[in-house]
Structure formats: structure tokens, C-alpha cells
C-alpha positions as a Markdown table, in Angstrom:
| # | Residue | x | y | z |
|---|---|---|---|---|
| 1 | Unk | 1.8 | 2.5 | 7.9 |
| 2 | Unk | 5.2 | 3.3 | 8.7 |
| 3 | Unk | 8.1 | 0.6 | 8.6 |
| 4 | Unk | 8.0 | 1.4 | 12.6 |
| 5 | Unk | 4.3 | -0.5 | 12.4 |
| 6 | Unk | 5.6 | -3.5 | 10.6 |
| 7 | Unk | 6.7 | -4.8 | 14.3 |
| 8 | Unk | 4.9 | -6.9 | 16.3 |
| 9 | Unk | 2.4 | -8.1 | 13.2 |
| 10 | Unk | 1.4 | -10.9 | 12.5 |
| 11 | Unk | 2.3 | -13.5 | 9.5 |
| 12 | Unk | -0.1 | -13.0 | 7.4 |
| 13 | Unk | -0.3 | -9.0 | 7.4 |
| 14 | Unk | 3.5 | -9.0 | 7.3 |
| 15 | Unk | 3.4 | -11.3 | 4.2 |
| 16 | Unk | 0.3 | -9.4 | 2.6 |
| 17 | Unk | 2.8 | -6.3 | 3.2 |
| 18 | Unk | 5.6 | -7.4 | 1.2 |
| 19 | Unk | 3.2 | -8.5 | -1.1 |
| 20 | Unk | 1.6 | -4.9 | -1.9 |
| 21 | Unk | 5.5 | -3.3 | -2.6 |
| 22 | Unk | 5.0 | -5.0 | -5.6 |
| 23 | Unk | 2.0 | -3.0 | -6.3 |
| 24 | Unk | 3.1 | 0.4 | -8.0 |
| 25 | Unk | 1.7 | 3.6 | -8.3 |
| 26 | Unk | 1.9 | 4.0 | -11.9 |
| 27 | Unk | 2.3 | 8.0 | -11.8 |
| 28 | Unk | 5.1 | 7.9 | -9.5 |
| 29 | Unk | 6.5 | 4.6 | -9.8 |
| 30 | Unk | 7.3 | 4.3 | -6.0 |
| 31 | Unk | 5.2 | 1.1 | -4.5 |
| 32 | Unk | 1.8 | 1.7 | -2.6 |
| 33 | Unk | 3.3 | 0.7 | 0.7 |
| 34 | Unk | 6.8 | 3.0 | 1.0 |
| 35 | Unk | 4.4 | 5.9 | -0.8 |
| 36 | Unk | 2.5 | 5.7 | 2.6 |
| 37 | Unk | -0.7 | 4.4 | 0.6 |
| 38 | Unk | -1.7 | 1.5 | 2.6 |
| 39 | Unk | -3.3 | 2.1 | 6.2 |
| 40 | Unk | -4.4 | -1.0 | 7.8 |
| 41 | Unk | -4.4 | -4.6 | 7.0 |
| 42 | Unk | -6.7 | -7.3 | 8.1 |
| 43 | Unk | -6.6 | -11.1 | 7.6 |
| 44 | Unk | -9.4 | -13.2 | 8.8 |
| 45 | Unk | -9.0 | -16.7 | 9.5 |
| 46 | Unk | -10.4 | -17.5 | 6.2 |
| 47 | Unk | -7.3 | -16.0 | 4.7 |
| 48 | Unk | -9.5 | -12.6 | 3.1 |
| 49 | Unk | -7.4 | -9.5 | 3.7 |
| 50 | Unk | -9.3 | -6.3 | 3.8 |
| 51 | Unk | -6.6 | -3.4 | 3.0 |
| 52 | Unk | -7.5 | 0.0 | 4.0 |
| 53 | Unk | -5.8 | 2.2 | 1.3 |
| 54 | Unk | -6.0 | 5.8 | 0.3 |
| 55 | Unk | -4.5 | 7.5 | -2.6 |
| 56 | Unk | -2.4 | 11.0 | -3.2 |
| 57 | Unk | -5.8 | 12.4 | -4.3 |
| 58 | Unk | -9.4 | 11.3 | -4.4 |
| 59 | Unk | -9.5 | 12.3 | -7.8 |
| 60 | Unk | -6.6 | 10.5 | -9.0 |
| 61 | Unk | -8.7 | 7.7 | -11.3 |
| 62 | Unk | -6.0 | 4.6 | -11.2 |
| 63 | Unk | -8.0 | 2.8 | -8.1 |
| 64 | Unk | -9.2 | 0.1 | -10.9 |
| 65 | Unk | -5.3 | -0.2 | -11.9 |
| 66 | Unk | -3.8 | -0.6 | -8.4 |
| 67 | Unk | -7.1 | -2.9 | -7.7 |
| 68 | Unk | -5.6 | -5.2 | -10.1 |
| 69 | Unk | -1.8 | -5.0 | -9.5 |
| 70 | Unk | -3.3 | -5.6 | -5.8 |
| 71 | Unk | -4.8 | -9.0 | -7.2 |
| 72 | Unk | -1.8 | -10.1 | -9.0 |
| 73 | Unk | 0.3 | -9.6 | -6.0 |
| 74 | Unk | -1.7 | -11.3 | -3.3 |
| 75 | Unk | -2.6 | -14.1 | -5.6 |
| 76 | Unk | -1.5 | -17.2 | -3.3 |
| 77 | Unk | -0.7 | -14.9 | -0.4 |
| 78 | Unk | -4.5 | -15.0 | 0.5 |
| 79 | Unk | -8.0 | -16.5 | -0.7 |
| 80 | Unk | -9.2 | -13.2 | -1.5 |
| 81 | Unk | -9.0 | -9.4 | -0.7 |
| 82 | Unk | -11.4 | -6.2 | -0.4 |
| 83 | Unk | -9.9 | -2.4 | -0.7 |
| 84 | Unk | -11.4 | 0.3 | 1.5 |
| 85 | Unk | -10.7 | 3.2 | -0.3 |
| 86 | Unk | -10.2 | 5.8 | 2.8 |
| 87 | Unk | -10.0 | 9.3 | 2.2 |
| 88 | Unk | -9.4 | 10.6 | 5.8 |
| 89 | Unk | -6.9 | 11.0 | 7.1 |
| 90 | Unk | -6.1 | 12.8 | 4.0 |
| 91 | Unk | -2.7 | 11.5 | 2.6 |
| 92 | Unk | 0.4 | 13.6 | 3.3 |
| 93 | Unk | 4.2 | 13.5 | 2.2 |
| 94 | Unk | 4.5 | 12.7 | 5.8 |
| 95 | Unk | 3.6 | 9.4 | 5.4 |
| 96 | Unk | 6.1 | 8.4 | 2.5 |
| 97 | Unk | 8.5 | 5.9 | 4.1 |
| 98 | Unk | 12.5 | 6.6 | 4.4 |
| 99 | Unk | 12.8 | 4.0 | 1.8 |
| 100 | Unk | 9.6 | 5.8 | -0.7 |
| 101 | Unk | 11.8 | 9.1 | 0.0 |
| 102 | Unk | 15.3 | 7.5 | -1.5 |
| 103 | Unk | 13.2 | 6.3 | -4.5 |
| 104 | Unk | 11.7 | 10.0 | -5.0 |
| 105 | Unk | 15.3 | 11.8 | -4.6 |
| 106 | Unk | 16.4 | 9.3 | -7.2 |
| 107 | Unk | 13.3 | 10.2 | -9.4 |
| 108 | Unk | 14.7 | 14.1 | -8.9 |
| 109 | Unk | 11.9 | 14.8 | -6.3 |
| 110 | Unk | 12.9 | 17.3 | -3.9 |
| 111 | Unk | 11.6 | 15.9 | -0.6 |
């Protein structure tokens, strides 16, 4: 998801959104949703988001830490959540936000 996509969404996505910046990749230390990590939200009427999410690599083994940063961060924002871990389209630089990108110069990352 791009900032681009945040328009036109509705309430409940938008809030679930600000919700996961507060969930950080603990290698980088950039949140999940400026690193690009986060590609589709769905909240049903009962108030269960189901978050597709991907991660730099499917190896990377810090799904059960994000699962539970994810958890602390929508508690109250929804009844309850589901990940779908989604491994294609593969995860790019490309889809770091402008914001992720001024975090990772200030981190010394060339990009």
C-alpha cells in the first residue's frame, strides 16, 4: 500500500492503518506500513480485520513477533484480526513509502 491508496478508504481500514505504524520491524526499525509490508486490509462488519502482509523475505522468522506487535496495536481498534502471510508479489524497495525512505537515510541506508 502506498500513502497514494490511503484515499478514498474507509474508517475502519484507515484507522487499522495508523494502528499497524506502530507495529515495527524489529531488524530495521522502520514500521510495517511505510516499509511497504502491508498489502490489503479488510474489516467486516463484525469489526475482524484480515491484513494481507508480506515480509522482506520468506525466510525472515519474526512473523510470530510482528503477529503480536500487530495484536497490541489493534487492541480496541477491532474485535479481532487474521494475517495472510502473502509471498507474491514478492516485496521490493519499491514499495517502501517516501516517509519509510526518510527513516532509512536517517538509519545511513543508501536508498
Amino acid at each position: 500500500m502506498t500513502e497514494n491508496a490511503d484515499e478514498g478508504l474507509s474508517q475502519e481500514v484507515e484507522d487499522v492503518l495508523e494502528a499497524l505504524r506502530d507495529v515495527v520491524d524489529p531488524e530495521l526499525g522502520i514500521n510495517v506500513v511505510d516499509l511497504g509490508l502491508v498489502y490489503g486490509i479488510e474489516v467486516d462488519a463484525d469489526k475482524i480485520a484480515t491484513l494481507d502482509m508480506t515480509l522482506t523475505s520468506a525466510a525472515c522468522p519474526l512473523t510470530d513477533v510482528i503477529e503480536d506487535q500487530a495484536r497490541e496495536a489493534l487492541d480496541g481498534v477491532v474485535s479481532d484480526f487474521r494475517i495472510n502471510w502473502v509471498w507474491m508479489p514478492p516485496w521490493g524497495p519499491e514499495n517502501i513509502t517516501e516517509d519509510g525512505r526518510e527513516q532509512l537515510r536517517a538509519l545511513g541506508f543508501n536508498i
